[in-house]
C-alpha positions as CSV (number, residue, x, y, z in Angstrom):
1,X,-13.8,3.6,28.8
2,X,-16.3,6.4,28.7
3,X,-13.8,8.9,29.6
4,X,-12.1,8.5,26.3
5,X,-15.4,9.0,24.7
6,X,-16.0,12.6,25.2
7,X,-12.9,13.2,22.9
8,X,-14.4,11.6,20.0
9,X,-15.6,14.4,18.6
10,X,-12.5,16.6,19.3
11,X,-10.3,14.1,16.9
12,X,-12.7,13.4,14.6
13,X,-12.6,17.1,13.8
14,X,-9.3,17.4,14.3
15,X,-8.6,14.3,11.9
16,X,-10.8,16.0,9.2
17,X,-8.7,19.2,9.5
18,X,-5.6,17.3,9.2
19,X,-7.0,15.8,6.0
20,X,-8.3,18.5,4.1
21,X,-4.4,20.0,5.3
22,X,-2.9,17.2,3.5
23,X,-4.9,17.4,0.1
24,X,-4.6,20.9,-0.5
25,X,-1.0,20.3,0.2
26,X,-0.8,17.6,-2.1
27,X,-3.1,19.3,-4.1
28,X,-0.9,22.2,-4.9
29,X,2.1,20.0,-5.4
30,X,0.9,17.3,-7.7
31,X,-2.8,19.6,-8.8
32,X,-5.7,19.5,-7.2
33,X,-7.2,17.1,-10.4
34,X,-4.4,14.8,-9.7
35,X,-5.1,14.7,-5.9
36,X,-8.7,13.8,-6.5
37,X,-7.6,11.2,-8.6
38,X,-5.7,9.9,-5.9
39,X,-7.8,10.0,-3.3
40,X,-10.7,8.3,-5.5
41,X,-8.3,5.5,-6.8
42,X,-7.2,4.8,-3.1
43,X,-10.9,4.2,-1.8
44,X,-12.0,2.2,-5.2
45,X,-8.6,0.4,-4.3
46,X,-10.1,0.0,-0.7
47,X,-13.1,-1.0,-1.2
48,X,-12.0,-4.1,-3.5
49,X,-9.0,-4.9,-0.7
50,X,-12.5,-4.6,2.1
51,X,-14.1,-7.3,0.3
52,X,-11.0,-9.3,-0.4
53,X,-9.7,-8.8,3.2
54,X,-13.3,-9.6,4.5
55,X,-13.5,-13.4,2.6
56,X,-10.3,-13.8,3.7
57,X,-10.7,-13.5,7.6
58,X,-13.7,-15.4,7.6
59,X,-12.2,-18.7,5.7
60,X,-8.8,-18.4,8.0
61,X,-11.2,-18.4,10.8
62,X,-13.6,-21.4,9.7
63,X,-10.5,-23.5,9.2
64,X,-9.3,-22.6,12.6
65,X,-12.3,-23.5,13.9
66,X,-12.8,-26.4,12.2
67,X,-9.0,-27.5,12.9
68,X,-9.8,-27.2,16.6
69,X,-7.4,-24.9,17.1
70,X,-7.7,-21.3,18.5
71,X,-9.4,-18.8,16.4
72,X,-7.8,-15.6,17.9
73,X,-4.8,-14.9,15.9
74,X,-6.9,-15.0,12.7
75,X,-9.2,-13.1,14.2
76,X,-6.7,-10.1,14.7
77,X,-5.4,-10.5,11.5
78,X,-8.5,-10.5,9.9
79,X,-9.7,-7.4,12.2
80,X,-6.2,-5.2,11.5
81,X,-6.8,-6.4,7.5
82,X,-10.5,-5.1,7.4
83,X,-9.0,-1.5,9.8
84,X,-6.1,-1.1,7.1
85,X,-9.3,-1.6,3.8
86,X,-11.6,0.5,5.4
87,X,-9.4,3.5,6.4
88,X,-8.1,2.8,2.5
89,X,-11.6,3.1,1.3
90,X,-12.4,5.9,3.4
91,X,-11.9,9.5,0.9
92,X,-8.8,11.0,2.8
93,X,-5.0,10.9,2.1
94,X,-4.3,10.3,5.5
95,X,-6.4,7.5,6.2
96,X,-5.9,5.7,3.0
97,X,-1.4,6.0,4.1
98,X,-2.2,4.5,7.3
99,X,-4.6,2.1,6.3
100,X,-2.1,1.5,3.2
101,X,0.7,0.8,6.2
102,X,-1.8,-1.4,8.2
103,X,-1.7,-3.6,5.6
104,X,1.8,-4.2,5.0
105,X,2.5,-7.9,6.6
106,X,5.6,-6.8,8.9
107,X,3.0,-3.4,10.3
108,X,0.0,-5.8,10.4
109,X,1.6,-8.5,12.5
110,X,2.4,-5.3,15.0
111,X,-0.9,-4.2,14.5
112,X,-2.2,-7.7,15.5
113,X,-0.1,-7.8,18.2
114,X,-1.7,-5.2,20.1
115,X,-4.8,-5.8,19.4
116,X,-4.2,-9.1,21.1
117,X,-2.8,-7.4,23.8
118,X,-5.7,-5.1,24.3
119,X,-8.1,-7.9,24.2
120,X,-6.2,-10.3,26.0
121,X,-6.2,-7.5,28.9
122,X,-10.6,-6.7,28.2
123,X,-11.4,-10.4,28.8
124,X,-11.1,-13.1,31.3
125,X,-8.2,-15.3,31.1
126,X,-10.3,-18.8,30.3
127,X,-11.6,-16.8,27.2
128,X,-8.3,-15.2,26.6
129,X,-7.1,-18.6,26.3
130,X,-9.6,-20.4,24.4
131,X,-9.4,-17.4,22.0
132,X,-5.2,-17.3,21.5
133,X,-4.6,-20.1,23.0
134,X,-2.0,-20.6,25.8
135,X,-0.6,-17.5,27.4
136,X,2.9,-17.0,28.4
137,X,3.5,-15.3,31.3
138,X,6.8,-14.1,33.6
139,X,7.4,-16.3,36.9
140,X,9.3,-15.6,39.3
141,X,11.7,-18.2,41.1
142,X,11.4,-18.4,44.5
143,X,8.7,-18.9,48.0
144,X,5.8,-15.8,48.5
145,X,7.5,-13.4,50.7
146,X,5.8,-11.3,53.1
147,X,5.4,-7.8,52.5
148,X,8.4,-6.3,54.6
149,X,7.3,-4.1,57.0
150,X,9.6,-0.8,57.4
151,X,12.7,-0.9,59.6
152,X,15.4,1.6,60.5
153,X,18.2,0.0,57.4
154,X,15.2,0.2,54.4
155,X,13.3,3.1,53.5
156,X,9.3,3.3,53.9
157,X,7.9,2.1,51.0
158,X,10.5,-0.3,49.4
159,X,9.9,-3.6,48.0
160,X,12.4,-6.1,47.3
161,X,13.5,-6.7,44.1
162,X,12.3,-9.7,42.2
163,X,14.7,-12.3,41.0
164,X,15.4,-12.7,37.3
165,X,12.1,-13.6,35.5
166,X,11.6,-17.6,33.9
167,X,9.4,-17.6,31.0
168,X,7.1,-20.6,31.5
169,X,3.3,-21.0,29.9
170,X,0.4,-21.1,31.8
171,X,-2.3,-23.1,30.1
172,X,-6.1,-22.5,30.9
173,X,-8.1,-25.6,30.8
């Protein structure tokens, strides 16, 4: 994790570069007073969608609590809907497409998806599960097989193939 960190500054720049590109490209296409209206309307629109998108996470997330059932998918949704309102808000033509994109449903629900992923993989798998509920994982029919050791007919190295993969669920409780 703190590997990634020492490029933070590198693509913030380079993000800032990239915007400033794209407005005085969009600036000498449309005008440069048409391009500031742009860029202001899309972060007034932003900030009303941040507040809307904000209310909205928290009630889907009080009902799923309050349903009993598990809060993580709202929570994704709700975190991918505030990402998408806040790069929208932020001053930038960039940011304000791709948070524009992030919240279109059919780009959110990917969105969510791997930002379930991601903390599915960053937690342990009793609070993966009470977070998203039940987990569906690959099994593999068939006993344990020892690891083969190497022989004359099978290169050094080889593992046997695995059978086809069964979905199943794996529930954590």
């Amino acid at each position: 994790m703190r590997r990634g960190l020492k490029f933070v500054p590198l693509a913030l720049l380079l993000l800032t570069l990239l915007e400033l590109a794209v407005f005085v490209l969009v600036g000498r296409a449309v005008g440069f007073g048409a391009a500031l209206l742009l860029v202001f309307a899309a972060s007034l629109l932003g900030l009303v969608l941040l507040r809307r998108e904000g209310m909205r996470a928290w009630r889907r997330f009080r009902a799923a609590a309050q349903a009993g059932q598990p809060p993580g998918p709202q929570v994704t949704d709700g975190l991918v809907g505030l990402a998408g309102a806040l790069l929208l808000a932020l001053p930038g033509l960039v940011s304000g497409v791709v948070g524009l994109l992030l919240l279109v449903p059919p780009l959110r629900r990917l969105a969510g998806g791997g930002v379930r992923r991601t903390a599915e993989r960053r937690v342990s798998s009793m609070v993966a599960g009470d977070l998203f509920g039940p987990r569906r994982v690959r099994v593999y029919p068939g006993a344990p097989q020892p690891a083969p050791s190497p022989s004359p007919q099978s290169p050094a190295g080889q593992s046997p193939q695995p059978g086809p993969a069964i979905e199943g669920e794996i529930v954590d409780r």
